[in-house]
N, C-alpha and C positions, 0 to 999 in steps of 0.2 A: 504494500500500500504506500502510496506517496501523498506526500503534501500537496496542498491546493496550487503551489509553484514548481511542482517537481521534485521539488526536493528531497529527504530522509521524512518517510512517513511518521505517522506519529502513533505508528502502533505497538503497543506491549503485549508479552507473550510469557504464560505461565505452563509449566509443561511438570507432570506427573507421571511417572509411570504406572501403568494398572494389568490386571491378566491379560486384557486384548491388544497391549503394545501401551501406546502414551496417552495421557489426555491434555489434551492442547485446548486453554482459554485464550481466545485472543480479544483484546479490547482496543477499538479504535476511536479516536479522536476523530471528529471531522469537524471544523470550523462552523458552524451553521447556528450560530444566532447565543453564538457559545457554550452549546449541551454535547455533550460526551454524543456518539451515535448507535456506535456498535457494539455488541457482545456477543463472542460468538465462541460455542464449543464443540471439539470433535475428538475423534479417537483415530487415531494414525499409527501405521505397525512401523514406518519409516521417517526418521527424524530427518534426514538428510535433503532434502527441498526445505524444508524451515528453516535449516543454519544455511542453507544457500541464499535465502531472503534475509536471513541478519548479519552475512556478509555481503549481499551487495546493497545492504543499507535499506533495504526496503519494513524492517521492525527495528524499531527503536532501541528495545531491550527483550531481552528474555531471560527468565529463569529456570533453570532445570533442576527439578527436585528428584535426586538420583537415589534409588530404592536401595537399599542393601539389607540383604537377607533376607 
């Protein structure tokens, strides 16, 4: 997701791991009269296209809360 200029969107990204692989919340910003707009959840078996979006700048931040044991 990108900013209203193109720029480094302004999305955050909270990641869990669960039985069926991750669960991925994402919460987007969008400029519109100043309210927050999106939220949005899914379960994804492959991490690998979300860190390709947090390096080319496209999520703002992310955290990954890694399971052990």
């Amino acid at each position: 997701m990108t900013g209203e200029d193109g720029g480094p969107g302004s999305t955050v990204v909270g990641v869990d791991g669960c039985r069926d692989g991750w669960l991925v919340v994402e919460w987007t910003l969008q400029p519109v009269d100043g309210l927050p707009a999106t939220l949005q959840a899914s379960v994804v078996t492959d991490l690998g296209p979300l860190i390709d979006r947090l390096r080319r700048g496209l999520v703002s931040a992310m955290a990954i809360d890694m399971p052990i044991g």
